[in-house]
C-alpha positions, 0 to 999 in steps of 0.5 A: 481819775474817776470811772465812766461807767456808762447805762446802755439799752432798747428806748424803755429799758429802765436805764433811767431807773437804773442810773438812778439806783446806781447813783444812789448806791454808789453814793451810800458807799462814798463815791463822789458820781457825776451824771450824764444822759445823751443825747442831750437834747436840751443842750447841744445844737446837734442833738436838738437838730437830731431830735428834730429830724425824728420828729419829721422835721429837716426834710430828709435828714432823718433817713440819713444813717450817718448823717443822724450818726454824726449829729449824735457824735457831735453832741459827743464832741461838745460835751467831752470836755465836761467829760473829762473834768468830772472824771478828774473832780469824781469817782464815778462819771455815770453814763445814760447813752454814750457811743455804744448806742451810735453803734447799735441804733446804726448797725440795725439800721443798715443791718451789719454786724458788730464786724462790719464797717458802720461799727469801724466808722463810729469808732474811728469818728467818735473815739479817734478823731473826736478824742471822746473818753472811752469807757471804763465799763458798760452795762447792757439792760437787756429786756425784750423788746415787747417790754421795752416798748410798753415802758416807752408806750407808758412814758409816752401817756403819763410825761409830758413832751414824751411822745414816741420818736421815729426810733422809738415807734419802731418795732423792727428798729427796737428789735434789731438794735437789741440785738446789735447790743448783744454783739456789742456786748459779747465783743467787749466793745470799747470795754468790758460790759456787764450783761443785766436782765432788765425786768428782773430787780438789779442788786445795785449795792453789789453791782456798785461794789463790783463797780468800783472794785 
């Protein structure tokens, strides 16, 4: 059964570029890798609608915590079975996003803490009643969130069809859920997590050795 290891931080944080390192180094070293980015936009009703709504559409769904939180996890549901096959056809199943990120997003938005009841929510739907699999390890790139938004201010003039979401354009939002992942991080939630200065040059090599290990 392969590892899922899955890449979470702030909208700009390099997790691409990381996913993309790591990739890399964990096939130099003869892992077989299967990746995956949520939400999947391009590929899942749910997320489509979700997309959507951060872009003003769908009257006041948007505004909705759990209801934008259920669109995410559907995405989830729909994409668990695929999941679990590359698990069992890999040695690493790489993650850009995964159920961390119901929960940070979320927890900022209402302003709780990793205790409160949002967190036991997103845990309840996502892992218990919709079976999605948990993590082996997650790592957090954490960068401030000044960084972080001039990434995705960048992003947003050089790439096509990257204009920012309502999420994205959030400064309070950004800062807040940066924090969120902090706590989740420090609770070891779902996993353990592994703690990665984003605007420092990460040591993919060791860090997929320590992976896999």
């Amino acid at each position: 059964m392969g590892r899922l290891i899955v890449v979470e931080g702030l909208d700009g944080a390099g997790k691409r570029t990381l996913s993309d390192a790591l990739c890399a180094a964990l096939a130099d070293g003869g892992c077989r890798v299967a990746r995956f980015a949520f939400p999947r936009y391009d590929a899942d009703v749910h997320a489509e609608l979700a997309r959507e709504a951060l872009y003003g559409r769908h009257g006041d769904l948007a505004a909705s915590v759990h209801g934008m939180a259920l669109l995410f996890a559907l995405d989830r549901r729909a994409a668990a079975p695929e999941l679990r096959a590359a698990r069992e056809a890999n040695d690493v199943v790489l993650v850009d996003r995964y159920v961390a990120s119901n929960a940070a997003y979320n927890m900022a938005r209402l302003g709780e803490d990793v205790d409160g009841e949002l967190v036991t929510w997103v845990h309840e739907l996502e892992v218990e009643r919709f079976g999605v699999p948990v993590p082996d390890h997650q790592l957090l790139l954490a960068v401030p969130q000044a960084v972080a938004a001039e990434r995705a201010a960048h992003r947003e003039r050089t790439e096509v069809g990257r204009a920012r979401d309502a999420y994205e354009s959030d400064a309070g939002l950004q800062e807040r859920t940066g924090a969120a992942y902090t706590q989740l991080a420090a609770a070891s939630w779902l996993s353990p997590w592994t703690v990665l200065d984003g605007a420092a040059v990460v040591d993919t090599t060791a860090l997929a050795t320590q992976l896999v290990a």
